[in-house]
C-alpha positions as CSV (number, residue, x, y, z in Angstrom):
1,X,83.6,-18.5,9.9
2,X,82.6,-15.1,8.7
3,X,80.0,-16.7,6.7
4,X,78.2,-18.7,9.5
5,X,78.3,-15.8,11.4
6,X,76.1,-13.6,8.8
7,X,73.6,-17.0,7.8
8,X,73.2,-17.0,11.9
9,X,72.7,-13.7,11.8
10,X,70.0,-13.5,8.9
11,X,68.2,-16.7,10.7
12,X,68.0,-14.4,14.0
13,X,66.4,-11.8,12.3
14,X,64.4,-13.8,10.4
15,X,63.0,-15.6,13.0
16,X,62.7,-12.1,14.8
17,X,60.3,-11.0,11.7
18,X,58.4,-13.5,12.2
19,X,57.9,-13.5,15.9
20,X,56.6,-10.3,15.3
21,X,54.1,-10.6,13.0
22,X,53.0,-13.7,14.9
23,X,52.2,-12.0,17.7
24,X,51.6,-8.2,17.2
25,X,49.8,-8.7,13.7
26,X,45.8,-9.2,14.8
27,X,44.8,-10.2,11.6
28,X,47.6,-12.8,11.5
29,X,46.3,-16.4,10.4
30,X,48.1,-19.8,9.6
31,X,47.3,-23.1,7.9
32,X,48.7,-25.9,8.8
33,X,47.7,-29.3,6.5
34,X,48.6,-32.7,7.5
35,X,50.0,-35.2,5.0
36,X,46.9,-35.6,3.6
37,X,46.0,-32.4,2.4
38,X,44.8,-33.0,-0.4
39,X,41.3,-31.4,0.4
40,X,43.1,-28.4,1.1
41,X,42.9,-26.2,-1.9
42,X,40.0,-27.3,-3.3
43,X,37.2,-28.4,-1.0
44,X,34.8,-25.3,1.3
45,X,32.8,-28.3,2.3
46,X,33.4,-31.6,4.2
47,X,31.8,-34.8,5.7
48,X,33.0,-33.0,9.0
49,X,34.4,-30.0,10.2
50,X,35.9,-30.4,14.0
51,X,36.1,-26.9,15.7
52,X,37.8,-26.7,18.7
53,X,38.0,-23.8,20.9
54,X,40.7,-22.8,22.8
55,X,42.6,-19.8,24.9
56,X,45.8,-20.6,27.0
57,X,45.5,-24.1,28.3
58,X,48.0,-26.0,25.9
59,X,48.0,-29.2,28.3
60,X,44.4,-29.5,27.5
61,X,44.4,-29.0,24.2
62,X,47.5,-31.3,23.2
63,X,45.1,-33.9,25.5
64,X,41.6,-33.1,23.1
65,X,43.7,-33.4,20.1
66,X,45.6,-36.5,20.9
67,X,42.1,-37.7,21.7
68,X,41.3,-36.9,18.2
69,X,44.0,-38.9,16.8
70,X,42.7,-41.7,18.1
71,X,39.0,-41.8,16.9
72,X,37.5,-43.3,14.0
73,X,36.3,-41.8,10.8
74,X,36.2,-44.4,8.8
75,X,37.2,-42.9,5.3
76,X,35.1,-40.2,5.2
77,X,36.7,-36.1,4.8
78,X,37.4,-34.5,7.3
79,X,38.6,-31.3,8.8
80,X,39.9,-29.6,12.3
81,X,40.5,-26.0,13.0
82,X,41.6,-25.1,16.0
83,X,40.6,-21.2,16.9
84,X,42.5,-19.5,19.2
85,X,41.4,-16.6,21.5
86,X,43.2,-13.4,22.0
87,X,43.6,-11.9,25.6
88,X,41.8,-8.6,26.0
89,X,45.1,-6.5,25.7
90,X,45.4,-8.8,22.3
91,X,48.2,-11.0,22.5
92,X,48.5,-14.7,22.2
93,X,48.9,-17.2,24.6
94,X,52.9,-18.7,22.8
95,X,52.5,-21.9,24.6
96,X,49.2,-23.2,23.8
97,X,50.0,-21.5,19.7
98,X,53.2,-23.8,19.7
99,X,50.7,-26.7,20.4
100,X,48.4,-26.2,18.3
101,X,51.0,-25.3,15.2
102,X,53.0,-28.8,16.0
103,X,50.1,-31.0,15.9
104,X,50.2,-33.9,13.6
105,X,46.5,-34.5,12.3
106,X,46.5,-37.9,11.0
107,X,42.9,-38.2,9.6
108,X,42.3,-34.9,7.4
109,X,43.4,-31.2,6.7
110,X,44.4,-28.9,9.9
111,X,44.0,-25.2,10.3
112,X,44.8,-23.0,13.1
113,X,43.1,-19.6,13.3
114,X,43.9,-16.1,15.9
115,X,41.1,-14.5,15.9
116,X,41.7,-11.1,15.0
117,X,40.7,-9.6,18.7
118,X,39.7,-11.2,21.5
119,X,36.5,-12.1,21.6
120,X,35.3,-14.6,24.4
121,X,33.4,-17.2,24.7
122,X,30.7,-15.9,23.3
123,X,32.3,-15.1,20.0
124,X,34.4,-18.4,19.8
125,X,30.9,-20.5,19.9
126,X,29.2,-18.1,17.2
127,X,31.8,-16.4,15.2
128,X,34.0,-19.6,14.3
129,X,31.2,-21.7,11.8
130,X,29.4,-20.2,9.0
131,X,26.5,-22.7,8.6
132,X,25.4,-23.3,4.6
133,X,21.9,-25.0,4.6
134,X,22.5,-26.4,1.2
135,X,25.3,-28.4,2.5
136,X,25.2,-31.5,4.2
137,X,28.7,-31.1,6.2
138,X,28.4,-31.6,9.9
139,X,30.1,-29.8,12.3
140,X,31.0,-30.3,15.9
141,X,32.4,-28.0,18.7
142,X,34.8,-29.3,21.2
143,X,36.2,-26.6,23.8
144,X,39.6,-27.4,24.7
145,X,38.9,-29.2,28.3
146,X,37.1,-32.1,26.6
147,X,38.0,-35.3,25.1
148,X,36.4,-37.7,22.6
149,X,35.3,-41.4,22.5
150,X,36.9,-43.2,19.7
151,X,33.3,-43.4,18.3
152,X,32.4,-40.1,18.4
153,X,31.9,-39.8,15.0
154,X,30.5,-42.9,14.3
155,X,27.7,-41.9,16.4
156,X,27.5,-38.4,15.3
157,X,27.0,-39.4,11.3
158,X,24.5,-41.2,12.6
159,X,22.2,-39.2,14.5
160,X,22.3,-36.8,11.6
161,X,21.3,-39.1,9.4
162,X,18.4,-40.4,11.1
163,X,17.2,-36.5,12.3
164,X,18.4,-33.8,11.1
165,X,15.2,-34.1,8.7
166,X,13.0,-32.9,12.3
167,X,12.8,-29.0,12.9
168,X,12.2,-29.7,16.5
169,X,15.9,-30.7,16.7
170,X,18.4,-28.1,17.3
171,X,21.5,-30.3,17.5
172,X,23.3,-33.4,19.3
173,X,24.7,-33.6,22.4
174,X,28.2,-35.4,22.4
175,X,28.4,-35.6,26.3
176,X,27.4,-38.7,28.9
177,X,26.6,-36.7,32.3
178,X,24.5,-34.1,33.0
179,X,21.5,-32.6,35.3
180,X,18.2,-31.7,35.4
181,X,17.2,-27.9,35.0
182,X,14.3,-27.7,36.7
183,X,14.0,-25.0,39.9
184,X,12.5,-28.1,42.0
185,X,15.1,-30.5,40.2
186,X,18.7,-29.2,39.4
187,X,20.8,-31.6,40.9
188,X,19.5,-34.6,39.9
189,X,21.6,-36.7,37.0
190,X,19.6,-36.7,33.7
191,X,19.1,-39.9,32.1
192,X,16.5,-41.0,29.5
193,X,14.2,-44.2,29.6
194,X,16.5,-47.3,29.9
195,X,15.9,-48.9,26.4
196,X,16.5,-46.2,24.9
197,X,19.9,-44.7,23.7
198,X,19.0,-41.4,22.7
199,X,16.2,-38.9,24.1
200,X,15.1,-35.1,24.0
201,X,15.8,-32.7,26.4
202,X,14.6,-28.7,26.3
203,X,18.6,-27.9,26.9
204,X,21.9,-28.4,24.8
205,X,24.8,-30.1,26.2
206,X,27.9,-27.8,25.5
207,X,30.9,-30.3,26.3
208,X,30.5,-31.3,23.0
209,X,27.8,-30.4,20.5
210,X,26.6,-30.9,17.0
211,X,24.1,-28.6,15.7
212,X,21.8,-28.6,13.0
213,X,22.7,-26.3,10.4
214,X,18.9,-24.8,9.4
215,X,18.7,-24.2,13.2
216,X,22.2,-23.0,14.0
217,X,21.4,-20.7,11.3
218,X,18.1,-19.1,12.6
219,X,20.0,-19.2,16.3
220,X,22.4,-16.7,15.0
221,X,20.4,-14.9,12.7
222,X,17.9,-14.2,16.2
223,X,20.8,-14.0,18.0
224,X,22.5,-11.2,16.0
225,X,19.0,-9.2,15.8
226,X,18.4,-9.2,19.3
227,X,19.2,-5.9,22.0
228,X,22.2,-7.6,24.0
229,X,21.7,-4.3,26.1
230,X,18.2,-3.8,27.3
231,X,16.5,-7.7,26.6
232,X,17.2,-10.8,29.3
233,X,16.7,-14.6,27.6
234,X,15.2,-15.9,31.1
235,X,13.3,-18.8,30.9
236,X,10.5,-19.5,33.5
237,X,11.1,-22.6,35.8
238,X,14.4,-22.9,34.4
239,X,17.5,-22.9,37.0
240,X,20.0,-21.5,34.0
241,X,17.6,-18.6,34.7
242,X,18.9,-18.2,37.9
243,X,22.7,-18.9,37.0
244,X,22.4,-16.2,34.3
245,X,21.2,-14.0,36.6
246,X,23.8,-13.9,39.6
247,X,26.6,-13.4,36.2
248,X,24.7,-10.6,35.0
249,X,24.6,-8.9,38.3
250,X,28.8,-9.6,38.5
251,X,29.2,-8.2,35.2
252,X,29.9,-11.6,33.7
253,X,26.5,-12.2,31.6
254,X,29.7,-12.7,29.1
255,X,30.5,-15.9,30.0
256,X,27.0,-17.9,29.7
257,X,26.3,-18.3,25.7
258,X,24.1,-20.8,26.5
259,X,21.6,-19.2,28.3
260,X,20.8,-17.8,24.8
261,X,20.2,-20.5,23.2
262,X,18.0,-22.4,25.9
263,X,16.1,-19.2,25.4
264,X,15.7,-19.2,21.8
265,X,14.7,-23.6,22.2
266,X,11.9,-22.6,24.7
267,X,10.6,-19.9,22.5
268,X,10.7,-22.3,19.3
269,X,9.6,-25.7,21.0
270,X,13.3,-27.2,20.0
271,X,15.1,-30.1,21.8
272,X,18.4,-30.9,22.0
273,X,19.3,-34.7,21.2
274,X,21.2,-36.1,24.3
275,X,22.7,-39.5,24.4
276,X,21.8,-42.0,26.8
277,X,24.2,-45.3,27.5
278,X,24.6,-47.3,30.1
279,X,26.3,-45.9,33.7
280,X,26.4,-42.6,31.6
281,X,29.1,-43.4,29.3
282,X,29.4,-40.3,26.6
283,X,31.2,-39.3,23.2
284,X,33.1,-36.7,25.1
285,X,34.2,-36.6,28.9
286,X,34.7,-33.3,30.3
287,X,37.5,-32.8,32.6
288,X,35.9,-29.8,34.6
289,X,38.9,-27.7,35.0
290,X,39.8,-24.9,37.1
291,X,38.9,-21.7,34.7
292,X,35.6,-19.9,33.4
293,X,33.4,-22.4,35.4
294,X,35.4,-23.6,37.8
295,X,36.7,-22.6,40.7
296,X,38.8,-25.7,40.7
297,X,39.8,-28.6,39.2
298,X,37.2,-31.2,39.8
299,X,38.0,-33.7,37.0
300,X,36.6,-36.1,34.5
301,X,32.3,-35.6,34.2
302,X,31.7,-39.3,32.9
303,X,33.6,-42.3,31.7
304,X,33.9,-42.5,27.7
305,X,32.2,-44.8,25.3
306,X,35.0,-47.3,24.8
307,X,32.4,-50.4,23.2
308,X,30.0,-50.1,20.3
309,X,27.6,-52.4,20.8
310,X,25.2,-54.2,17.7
311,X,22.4,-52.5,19.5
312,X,23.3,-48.7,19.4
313,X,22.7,-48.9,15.2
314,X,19.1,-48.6,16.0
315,X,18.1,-45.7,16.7
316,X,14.4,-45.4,17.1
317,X,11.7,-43.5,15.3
318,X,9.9,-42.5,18.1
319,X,11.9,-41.0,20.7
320,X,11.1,-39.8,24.4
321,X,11.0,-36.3,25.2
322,X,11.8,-34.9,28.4
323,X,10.9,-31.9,30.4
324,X,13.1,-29.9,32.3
325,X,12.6,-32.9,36.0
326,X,14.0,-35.2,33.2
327,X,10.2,-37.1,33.3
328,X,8.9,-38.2,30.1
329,X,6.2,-36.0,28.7
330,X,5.9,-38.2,25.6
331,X,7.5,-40.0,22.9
């Protein structure tokens, strides 16, 4: 008896330990590989590397990665990490950390990183990838209210390989609804040209975006050079101009990453690719909840992509650009 007692006892206080490195220690990181983790050691590059963002909504999360589980990658290598945001006091949200730690990742190797201190939105989107222009690994960010066709990828390998040669692109947009950004026209649904299944449009689509790694690259390198304190990225004509605006005058200038990089796309002539299939069916969905955006929970943006059609392998050479009204300037 006396010896149960004392293992009982060294379990509590191991556990204890632990606990409190876990949660006090801001330079605390764990890895986590699936099964197949044989990548683990060995590879700094893959065929994808999924990075989702996430701060204390585990219910969302379990529902993004779940979402991942199901998808198809065919047999190609890939990777998730799933980066977790500190509070600003510094702790960790336990619930959504238990999530992310018990998730099963059937389809590659699985990492889950605190950052060190918290550092928003801002730094989850441009802290969390180091892009290497040599390599040809693509990467994708997924915030945590999202979720994923089955063929996201399928599509995503395949965008890239038809255009991440063009300069004018700055990345792919995963998701199937959005609006125009136009001052005259801002609440008008965007779609491109019927027969078409992709098209350009001046701004990214952030439920869910791929970026090319030369541009990614020059985006932060601009980014990081820039005076955060004394320079505004408006944009003329543009209503994220106007969004950015009432934030900055809250205090919460913070919260819209975005507005920097439409900004740095008007300056440099770049497009974002946007997907375009029928009734607005997207790679991601985004369940618009009650947070950072949102005042409340208004629920899923678009339907997903649940058929892959013959037609969507041919992506065209010449593809329609759109301005800001969502009217075709040219292809």
């Amino acid at each position: 008896m006396n010896t149960l007692r004392l293992r009982i006892y060294m379990c509590l206080c191991l556990f204890s330990f632990l606990a409190l490195i876990l949660f006090k220690n801001p330079a605390w990181k764990l890895f986590k590989f699936t099964r197949d983790n044989r990548h683990a050691v060995d590879r700094t590059s893959f065929d994808l590397r999924i990075i989702v963002l996430v701060y204390d909504r585990a219910k969302s999360l379990q529902r993004l990665l779940n979402s991942l589980n199901e998808a198809e990658y065919a047999s190609d290598i890939i990777k998730l990490e799933i980066w977790i945001d500190r509070s600003e006091d510094g702790s960790v949200d336990k619930i959504t950390l238990q999530a992310a730690i018990n998730f099963n990742y059937l389809h590659g190797d699985c990492e889950v990183i605190v950052h060190q201190h918290h550092v928003g939105i801002v730094g989850q989107w441009l802290t969390t990838w180091k892009p290497n222009i040599t390599s040809n690994e693509i990467v994708v960010f997924l915030e945590d209210d999202v979720t994923v066709s089955k063929y996201f990828w399928k599509y995503l390998r395949m965008v890239h390989r038809k255009y991440d040669n063009r300069s004018d692109i700055n990345g792919f947009a995963l998701q199937g609804y959005s609006r125009t950004f136009s001052l005259e026209h801002n609440i008008t649904t965007l779609r491109g040209p019927e027969d078409y299944t992709v098209f350009h449009f001046p701004v990214l689509g952030s439920w869910g975006f791929s970026p090319s790694t030369k541009n990614w690259k020059q985006f932060l390198d601009w980014f990081y050079s820039e005076d955060k304190s004394s320079f505004k990225p408006y944009v003329p004509g543009n209503i994220a101009s106007d969004w950015y605006e009432i934030l900055s005058s809250g205090g919460k200038a913070n919260t819209m990453w975005t507005m920097w990089h439409i900004y740095y796309a008007w300056k440099n002539n770049e497009y974002t690719l946007h997907c375009n299939f029928p009734e607005n069916a997207g790679l991601t969905t985004n369940w618009r909840e009650k947070g950072l955006h949102y005042s409340q929970t208004e629920g899923s943006s678009n339907k997903l992509l649940t058929e892959w059609k013959s037609e969507y392998n041919n992506l065209p050479d010449h593809v329609p650009y759109l301005n800001l009204s969502g009217h075709v300037i040219h292809y």
